[in-house]
C-alpha positions in Angstrom: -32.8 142.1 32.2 -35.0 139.5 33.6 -35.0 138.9 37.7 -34.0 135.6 39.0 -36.8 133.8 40.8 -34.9 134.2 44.1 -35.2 137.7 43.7 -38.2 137.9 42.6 -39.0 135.7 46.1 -36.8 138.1 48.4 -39.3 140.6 47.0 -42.3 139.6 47.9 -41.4 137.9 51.1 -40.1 142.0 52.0 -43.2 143.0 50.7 -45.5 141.1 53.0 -42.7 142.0 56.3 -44.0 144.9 54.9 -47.8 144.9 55.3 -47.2 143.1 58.3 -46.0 145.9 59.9 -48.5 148.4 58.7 -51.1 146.1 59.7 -49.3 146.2 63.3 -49.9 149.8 63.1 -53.4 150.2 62.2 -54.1 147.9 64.9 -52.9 150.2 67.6 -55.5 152.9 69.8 -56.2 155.5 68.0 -54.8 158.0 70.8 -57.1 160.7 70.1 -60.1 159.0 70.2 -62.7 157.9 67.6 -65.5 160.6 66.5 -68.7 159.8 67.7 -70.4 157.1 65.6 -67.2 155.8 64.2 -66.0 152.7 64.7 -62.5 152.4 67.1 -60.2 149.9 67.5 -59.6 148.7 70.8 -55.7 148.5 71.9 -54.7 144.8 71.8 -57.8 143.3 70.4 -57.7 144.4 67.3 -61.2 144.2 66.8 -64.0 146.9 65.9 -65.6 148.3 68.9 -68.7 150.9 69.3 -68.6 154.0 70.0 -69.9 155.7 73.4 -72.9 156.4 72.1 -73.4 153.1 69.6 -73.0 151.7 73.4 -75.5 153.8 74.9 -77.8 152.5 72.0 -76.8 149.2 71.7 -77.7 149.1 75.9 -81.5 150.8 75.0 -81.5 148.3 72.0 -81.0 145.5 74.4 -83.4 146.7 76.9 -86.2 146.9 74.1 -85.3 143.6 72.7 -86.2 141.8 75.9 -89.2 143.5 76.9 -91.0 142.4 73.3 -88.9 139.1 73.9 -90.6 138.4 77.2 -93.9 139.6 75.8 -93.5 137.6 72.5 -93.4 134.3 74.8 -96.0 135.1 76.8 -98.5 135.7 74.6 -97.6 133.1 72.8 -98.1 130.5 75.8 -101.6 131.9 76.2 -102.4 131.2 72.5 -101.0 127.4 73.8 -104.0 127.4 76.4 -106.5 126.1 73.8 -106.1 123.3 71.8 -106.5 125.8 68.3 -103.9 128.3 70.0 -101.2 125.9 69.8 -101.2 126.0 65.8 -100.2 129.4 66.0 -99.1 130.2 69.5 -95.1 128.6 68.6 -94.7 131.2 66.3 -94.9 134.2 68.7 -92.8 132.1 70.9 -90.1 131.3 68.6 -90.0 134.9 67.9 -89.8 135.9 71.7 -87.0 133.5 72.0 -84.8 135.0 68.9 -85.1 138.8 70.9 -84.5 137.6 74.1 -81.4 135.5 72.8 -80.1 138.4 71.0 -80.5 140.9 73.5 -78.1 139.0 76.2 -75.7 138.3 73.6 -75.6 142.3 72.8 -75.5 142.3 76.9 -73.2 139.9 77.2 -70.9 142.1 74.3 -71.6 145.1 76.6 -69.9 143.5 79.7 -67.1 141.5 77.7 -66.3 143.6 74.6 -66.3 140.1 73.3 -67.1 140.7 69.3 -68.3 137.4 69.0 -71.1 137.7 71.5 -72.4 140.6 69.1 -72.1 138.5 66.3 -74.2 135.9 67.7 -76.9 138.5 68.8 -76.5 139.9 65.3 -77.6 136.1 63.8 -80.2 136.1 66.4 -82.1 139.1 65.6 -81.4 138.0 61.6 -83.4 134.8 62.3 -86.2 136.7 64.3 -86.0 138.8 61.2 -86.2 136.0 58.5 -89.3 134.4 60.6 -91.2 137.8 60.2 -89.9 138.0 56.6 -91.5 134.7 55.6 -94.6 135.3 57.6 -95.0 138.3 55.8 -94.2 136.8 52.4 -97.1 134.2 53.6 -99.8 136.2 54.5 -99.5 138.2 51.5 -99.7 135.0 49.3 -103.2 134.3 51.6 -104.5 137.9 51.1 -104.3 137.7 47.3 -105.4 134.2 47.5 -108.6 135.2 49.4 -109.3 138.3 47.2 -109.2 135.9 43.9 -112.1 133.9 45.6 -114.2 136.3 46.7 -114.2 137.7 43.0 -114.9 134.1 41.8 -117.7 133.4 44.2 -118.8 137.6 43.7 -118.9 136.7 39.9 -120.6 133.2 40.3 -123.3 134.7 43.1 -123.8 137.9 40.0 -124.2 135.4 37.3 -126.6 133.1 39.6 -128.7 135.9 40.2 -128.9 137.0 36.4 -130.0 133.2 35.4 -132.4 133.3 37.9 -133.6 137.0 37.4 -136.6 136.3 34.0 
């Protein structure tokens, strides 16, 4: 015997009641508290929170972030103080300005408990991140570049000195 589409329907829609309410559930405090590095939902948010001690890390994290932030710019604006500096000098700069950005927005998740605040300093330290990624990428490219002309030049200077040698 084949279901009618109506029942078929009233089964579903008691099937997502359902989930609905088990999602209700999971949503509430766990009452005996999350082991320590787990993540914990908090009661009426509904959203992942850290643990006491990602918290304490997440504060130290923050603290570091700044400091090299703070330090990034600054040397950066003395690389600005000649006129060659400034080719390179925005690059420590933009990098001091990803950390610092992403340590406030981990502060300001500290203070708030607001989950977006620590995905925003989560996208900030990816960008400061991708900047050192292609840098790195970069200067590799450079290095192999430079090593492939000083074995031209070595071979041309070897073979110059062998045509000149009687």
């Amino acid at each position: 015997m084949v279901p009618s589409f109506e029942a078929g329907m009233a089964l579903l829609e008691e099937s997502a009641n359902d989930n609905q309410e088990i999602a209700k559930g999971l949503a509430m405090a766990n009452p005996y508290g999350a082991a320590p590095g787990f993540v914990q939902l908090r009661q009426g948010q509904g959203s992942p929170a850290l643990s006491p001690i990602g918290m304490s890390k997440a504060n130290s994290l923050k603290t570091w972030m700044k400091f090299l932030g703070i330090l990034q710019i600054v040397g950066g604006a003395l690389h600005c103080l000649s006129i060659i500096g400034i080719v390179v000098g925005w690059y420590p700069i933009l990098l001091g300005y990803w950390l610092v950005k992403a340590a406030s927005e981990i502060e300001a998740y500290l203070t708030t408990g607001n989950t977006e605040s620590l995905e925003n300093g989560i996208g900030a330290l990816q960008a400061h991140y991708l900047m050192l990624g292609i840098a790195a990428i970069i200067s590799m490219v450079i290095m192999v570049l430079v090593f492939v002309l000083y074995l031209i030049l070595g071979a041309a200077m070897f073979a110059g000195i062998a045509a000149a040698t009687p």
